[in-house]
N, C-alpha and C positions, 0 to 999 in steps of 0.2 A: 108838607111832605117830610122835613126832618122833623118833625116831632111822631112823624107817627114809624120813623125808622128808630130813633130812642125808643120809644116804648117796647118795640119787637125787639131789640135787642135785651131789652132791661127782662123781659116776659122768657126770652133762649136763654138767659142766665140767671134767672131763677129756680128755671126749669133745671136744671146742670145743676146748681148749688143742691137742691130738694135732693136730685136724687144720689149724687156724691153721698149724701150726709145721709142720706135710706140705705144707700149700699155698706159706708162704712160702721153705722152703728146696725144695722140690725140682719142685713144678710151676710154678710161675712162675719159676725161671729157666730152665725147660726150652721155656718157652713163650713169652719173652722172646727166648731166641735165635734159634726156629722161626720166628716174626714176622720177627724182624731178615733170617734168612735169604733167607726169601720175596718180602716188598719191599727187596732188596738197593738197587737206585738210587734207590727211593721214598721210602727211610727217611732220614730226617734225622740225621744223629750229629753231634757237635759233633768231629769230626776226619776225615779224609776216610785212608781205605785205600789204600794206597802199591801200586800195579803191577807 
């Protein structure tokens, strides 16, 4: 019976790890730039885009 409560746990924290690491690498900056895009004049950056 505890072994197989280890595993469920190790299985919900890998799960959790996988998708932390999905969300920080690839849809937040997918979605960071979509933003930036959309309020181009809106958005504040600390250097302004050359013409």
């Amino acid at each position: 019976m505890m072994a197989s409560d280890v595993l469920t746990l190790l299985q919900i924290s890998t799960l959790i790890v996988l998708g932390l690491l999905f969300y920080s690498f690839v849809l937040l900056p997918l979605f960071v730039t979509a933003v930036d895009t959309l309020l181009d004049e809106k958005n504040w950056r600390p250097f302004k885009k050359r013409a």
